[in-house]
C-alpha positions, 0 to 999 in steps of 0.5 A, spaced: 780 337 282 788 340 283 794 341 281 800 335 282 808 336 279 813 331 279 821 332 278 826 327 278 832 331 281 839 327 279 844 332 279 849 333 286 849 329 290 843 326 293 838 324 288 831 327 290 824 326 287 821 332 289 812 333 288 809 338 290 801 339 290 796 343 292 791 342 297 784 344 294 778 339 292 772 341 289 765 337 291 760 337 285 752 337 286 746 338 284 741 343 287 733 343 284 730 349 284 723 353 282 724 352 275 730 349 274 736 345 276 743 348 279 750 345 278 753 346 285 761 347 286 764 346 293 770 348 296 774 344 300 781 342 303 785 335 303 791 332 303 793 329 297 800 327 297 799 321 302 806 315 304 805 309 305 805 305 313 812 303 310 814 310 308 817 307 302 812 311 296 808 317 296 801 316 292 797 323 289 792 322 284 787 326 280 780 326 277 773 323 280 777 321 287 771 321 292 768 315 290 768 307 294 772 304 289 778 310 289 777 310 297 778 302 297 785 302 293 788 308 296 787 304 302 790 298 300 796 300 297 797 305 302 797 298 307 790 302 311 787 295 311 792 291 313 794 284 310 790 287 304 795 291 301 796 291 294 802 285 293 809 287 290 807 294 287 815 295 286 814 289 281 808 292 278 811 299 277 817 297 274 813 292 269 810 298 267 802 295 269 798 296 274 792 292 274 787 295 280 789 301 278 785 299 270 780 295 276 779 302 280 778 306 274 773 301 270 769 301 276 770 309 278 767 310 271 761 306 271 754 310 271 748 306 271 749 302 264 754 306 261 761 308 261 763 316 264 770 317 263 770 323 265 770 320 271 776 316 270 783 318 274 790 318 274 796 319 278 803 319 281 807 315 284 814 318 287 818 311 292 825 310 294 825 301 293 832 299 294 833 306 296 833 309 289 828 315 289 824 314 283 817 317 279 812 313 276 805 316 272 800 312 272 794 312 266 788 311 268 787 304 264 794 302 269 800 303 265 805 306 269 811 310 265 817 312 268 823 316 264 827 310 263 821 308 258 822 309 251 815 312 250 818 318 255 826 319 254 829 323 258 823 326 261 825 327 268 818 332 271 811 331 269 805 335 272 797 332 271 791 335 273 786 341 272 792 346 273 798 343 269 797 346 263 800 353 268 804 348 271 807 345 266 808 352 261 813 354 267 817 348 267 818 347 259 821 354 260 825 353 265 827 346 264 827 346 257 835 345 255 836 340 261 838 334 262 837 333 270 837 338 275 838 338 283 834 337 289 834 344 291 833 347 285 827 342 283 824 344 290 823 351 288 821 349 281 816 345 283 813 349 288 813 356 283 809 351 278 804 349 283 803 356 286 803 358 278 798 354 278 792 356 283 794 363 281 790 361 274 787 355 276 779 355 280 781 348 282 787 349 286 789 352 291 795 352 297 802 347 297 803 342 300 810 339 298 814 332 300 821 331 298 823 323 298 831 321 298 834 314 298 834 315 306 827 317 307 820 322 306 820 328 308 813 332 308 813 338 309 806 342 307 804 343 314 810 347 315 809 352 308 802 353 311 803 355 318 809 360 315 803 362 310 799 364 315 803 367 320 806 372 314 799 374 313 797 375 320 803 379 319 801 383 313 795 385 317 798 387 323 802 391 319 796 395 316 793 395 323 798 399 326 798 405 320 791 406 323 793 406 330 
């Protein structure tokens, strides 16, 4: 599971969306014992804001993810499987429809001869088509929805997975009588709700963090956790010496 945040930054001067998440996956599994069956949960770490090969989109999904049908759209739309990317996802998006996405979830959900929609996903997409930076939320049966849709009006952030309850209690608040807000101020905001989140949820853990303009896609997660790392050898170098 994990925690993704989305913010559309229209205020100042260069229009951002900012999307921030963390990088925890969680493995399920089945282990049998002497007498009974034991639910097994593994940790592990992933990067979950991927760019596309033409560095126009950032894709982030959450639900039931490490399956073939997920595996194989992923790859498609991020152009991995060369001519057999998913056509025109602009159009798509814009039209609001995703029709593999509803495919992938369908496929993802069946279990034996029945339908597990707990196996089903969701996801952000964050893009720069025609240098105009966007965010679109995609339901697991492909509609997409951005703030421009009369069904989310003048919603401008959103957050999705096992986390965003945290995350999204801290962005009404501190959201809550705007309008629009600036690059700057939505990296800090969408940063501090993900944090918020992996202090209170068991499915998510670390930041990672990718800021997209009309001229480009910046990421910048490996540098938050190299300056995380390095603060906490710090700290204990620092208790170390008090005991030197």
């Amino acid at each position: 599971m994990t925690t993704i945040v989305g913010i559309k930054a229209y205020g100042g001067n260069k229009p951002a969306v900012v999307m921030a998440t963390d990088f925890q996956t969680t493995k399920e599994f089945y282990r049998s014992g002497t007498d009974a069956i034991y639910k097994i949960l593994e940790k592990g770490e992933s990067q979950k804001l991927m760019i596309d090969d033409k560095r126009q989109l950032v894709f982030s999904m959450t639900g039931t993810v490490n399956t073939p049908p997920v595996n194989k759209f992923t790859r498609r739309l991020l152009g991995s499987l060369g001519d057999d990317k998913i056509k025109d996802i602009e159009r798509k998006l814009k039209r609001g429809y995703v029709p593999e996405f509803r495919e992938m979830n369908m496929k993802n959900c069946i279990d034996g001869r029945s339908l597990n929609d707990k196996r089903q996903c969701s996801a952000l997409i964050g893009s720069r088509f025609d240098n105009d930076p966007n965010l679109y939320f995609i339901a697991p049966m492909g509609q997409a929805t951005d703030n421009r849709k009369k069904d989310m009006p003048e919603t401008f952030y959103i957050s999705i997975g096992s986390g965003s309850e945290y995350a999204l209690k801290l962005l009404d608040s501190e959201l809550k009588d705007l309008k629009v807000i600036d690059p700057k101020n939505a990296i800090e905001l969408a940063s501090w709700a993900v944090r918020e989140a992996t202090r209170n949820d068991i499915y998510s853990a670390g930041s990672d963090l990718v800021v997209i303009t009309s001229e480009e896609i910046q990421q910048f997660g490996r540098q938050i956790k190299d300056a995380s790392d390095e603060a906490v050898r710090q700290v204990l170098s620092d208790i170390v010496d008090k005991f030197q």
